[in-house]
N, C-alpha and C positions, 0 to 999 in steps of 0.2 A: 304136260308141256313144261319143258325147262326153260324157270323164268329169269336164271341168275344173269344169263348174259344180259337180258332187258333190262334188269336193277344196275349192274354194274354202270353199262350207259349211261341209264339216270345219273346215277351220281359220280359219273365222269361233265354233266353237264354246267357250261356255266351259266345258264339260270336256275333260280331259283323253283326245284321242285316238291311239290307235297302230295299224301293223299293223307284221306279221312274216309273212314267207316261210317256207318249211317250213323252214329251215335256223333259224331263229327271228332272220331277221339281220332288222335295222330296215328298213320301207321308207317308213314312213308316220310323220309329227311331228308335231301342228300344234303353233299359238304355243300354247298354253292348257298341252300336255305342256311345251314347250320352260320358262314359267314355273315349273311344278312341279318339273321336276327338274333345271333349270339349265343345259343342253345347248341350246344352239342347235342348228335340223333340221340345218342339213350337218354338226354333231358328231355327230351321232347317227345319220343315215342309215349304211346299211350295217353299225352295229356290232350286237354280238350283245344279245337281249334281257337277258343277264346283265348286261350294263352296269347297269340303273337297279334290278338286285336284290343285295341283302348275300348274299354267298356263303354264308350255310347255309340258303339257298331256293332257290338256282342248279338243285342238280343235283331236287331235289323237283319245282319248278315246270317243266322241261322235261319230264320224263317225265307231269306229269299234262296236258299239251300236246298230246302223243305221243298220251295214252290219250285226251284229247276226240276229237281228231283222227283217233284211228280206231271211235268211237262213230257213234251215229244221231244223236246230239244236235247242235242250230243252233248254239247258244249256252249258255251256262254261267256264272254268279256264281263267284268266287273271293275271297277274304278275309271270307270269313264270321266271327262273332264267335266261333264256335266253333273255328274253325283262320283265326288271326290272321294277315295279310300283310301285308309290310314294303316300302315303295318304297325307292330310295338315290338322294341327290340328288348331284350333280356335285361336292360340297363334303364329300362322306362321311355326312351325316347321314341319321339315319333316319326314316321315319314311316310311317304305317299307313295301309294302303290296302285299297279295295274296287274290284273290276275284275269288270267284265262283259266274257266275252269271247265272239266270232260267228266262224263258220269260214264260211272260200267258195272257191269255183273263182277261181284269178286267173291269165287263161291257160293253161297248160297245168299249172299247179302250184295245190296248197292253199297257203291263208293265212289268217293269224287276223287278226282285228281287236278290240282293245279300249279302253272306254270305265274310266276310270281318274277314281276319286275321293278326293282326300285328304280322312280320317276322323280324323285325328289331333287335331285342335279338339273335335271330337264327343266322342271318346271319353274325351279330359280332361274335358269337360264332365261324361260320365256317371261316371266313374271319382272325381270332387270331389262329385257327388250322393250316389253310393252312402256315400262316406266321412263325407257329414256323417248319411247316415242310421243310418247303424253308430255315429257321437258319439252323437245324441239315441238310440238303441238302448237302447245305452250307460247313459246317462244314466236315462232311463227305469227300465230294470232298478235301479239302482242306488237310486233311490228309491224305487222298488217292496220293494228288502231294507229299506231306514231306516222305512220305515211300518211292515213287519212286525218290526223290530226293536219298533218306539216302541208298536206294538200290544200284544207280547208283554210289554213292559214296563207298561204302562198295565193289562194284566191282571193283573197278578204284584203293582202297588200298589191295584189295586182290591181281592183277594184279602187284602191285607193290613190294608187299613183296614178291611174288611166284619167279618175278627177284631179290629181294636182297635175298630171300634162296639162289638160284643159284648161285650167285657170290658169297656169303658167304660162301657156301660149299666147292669152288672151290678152296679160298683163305685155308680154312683150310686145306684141303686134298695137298693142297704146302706146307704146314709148317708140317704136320704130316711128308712128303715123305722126307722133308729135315732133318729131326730129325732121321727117319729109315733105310735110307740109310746109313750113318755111323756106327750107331748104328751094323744094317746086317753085314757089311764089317767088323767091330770088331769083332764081334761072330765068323766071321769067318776065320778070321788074325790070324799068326803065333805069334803076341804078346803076352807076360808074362806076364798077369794082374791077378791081385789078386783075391781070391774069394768072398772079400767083391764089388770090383768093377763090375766083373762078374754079382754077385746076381742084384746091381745094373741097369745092363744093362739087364738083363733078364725082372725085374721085365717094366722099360723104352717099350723094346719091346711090354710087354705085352698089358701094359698100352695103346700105338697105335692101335694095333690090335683089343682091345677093342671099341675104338673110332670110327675104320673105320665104323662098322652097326651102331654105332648111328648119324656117319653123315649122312648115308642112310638114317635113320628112320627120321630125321633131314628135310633132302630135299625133304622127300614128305609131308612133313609134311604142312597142309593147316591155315596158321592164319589168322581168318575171322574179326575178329575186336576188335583188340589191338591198332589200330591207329599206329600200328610200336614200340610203349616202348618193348611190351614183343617179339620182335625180335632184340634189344637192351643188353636185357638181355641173351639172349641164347648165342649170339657171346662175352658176356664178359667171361660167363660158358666155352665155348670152349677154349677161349683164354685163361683161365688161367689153366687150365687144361694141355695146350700144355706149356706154363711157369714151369708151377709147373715139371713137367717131364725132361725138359730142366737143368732146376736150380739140378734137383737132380741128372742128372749122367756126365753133364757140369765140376766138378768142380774135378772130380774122371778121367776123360778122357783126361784133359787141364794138370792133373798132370803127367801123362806118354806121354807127347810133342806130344798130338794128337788134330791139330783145328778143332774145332765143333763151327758152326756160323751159326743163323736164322735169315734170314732177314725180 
């Protein structure tokens, strides 16, 4: 059988192809090997397949040679991602290879043949994915603790303004009741008072009674994250509100020798 046109193919191919003798010595280059690992065919003919392997896969990868070679099997993958293999190029360095390899009758002797692919571009490739996914992982998680940090925090200030509403309300609804009670008790006293002081006590009354639903509305009232200023400001709102009231029918009531005092 004329084999030249099947060699020629070979080494028209652009992967990388080899064969070896049962002695694992080179018999077969093409140009595509000869690129990869930097041996020209007449360097490489004849030498041992250890040549283009870094010596702590020499003596592994002959024996598992040995053992295909005396299996049923045709062919065989090697450099799997699970058990990584190394090529060596002419210049010492190294890279990572995946090799299919096929056994046959060559004459009166076995021989392997393999089909040789540098992975080493690849697997930077995936080795640079995996690592930016491990960053945003990373990252991820990291933010994932600062919300439940800011959560727990956001609970712990809502918890604490939900008690200064409380006491807040508490203290107004004392100053409203001290301001009304008198106030009542006038409306309803036999005293002589005018009807400009009247209107004013009227108007006083009403002003309270106004007040009472929005302290309600006040005290359920839920502040999730104000950090406390804008519960600052509501109780200055109230307070002067209760001033402003005071001041206006205070000075009308003190004049017909009636004491009215908020403490």
């Amino acid at each position: 059988m004329n084999t030249k046109p099947i060699i020629n193919l070979l080494q028209l191919s652009s992967e990388a192809i080899l064969s070896i003798d049962e002695l694992h010595n080179i018999s077969f280059f093409n140009k595509s090997a000869e690129r990869m690992f930097g041996y020209t065919h007449d360097e490489a003919l004849g030498e041992n397949l250890s040549l283009l392997l870094p010596t702590r896969y020499q003596k592994d990868h002959r024996k598992n040679i040995t053992e295909f070679g005396n299996s049923e099997l045709v062919s065989k993958p090697m450099g799997l991602r699970d058990i990584a293999l190394f090529g060596l190029r002419k210049d010492k360095s190294e890279f990572q290879i995946q090799v299919s390899i096929s056994k046959g009758q060559y004459d009166s002797s076995h021989g392997y043949t393999a089909i040789i692919r540098d992975i080493s571009k690849q697997v930077d490739i995936e080795e640079e994915l995996r690592l930016r996914v491990d960053i945003r992982t990373h990252e991820i998680d990291r933010q994932k603790n600062l919300l439940e940090i800011r959560n727990e925090r956001l609970s712990k200030i809502s918890t604490t303004v939900a008690q200064l509403n409380t006491s807040l309300v508490k203290n107004l609804r004392q100053r409203l009741s001290l301001i009304a009670m008198p106030i009542s008790n006038l409306k309803q006293s036999d005293i002589n008072l005018s009807e400009s002081t009247l209107h004013l006590i009227n108007i006083a009354y009403r002003e309270i009674e106004t007040l009472n639903p929005l302290l309600t509305q006040f005290e359920n009232y839920s502040l999730l994250e104000t950090g406390g200023s804008g519960l600052q400001i509501e109780k200055q709102f109230f307070g002067s509100i209760i001033d402003n009231v005071y001041a206006t029918v205070s000075g009308k009531i003190i004049q017909r020798g009636i004491d009215l005092e908020i403490n």
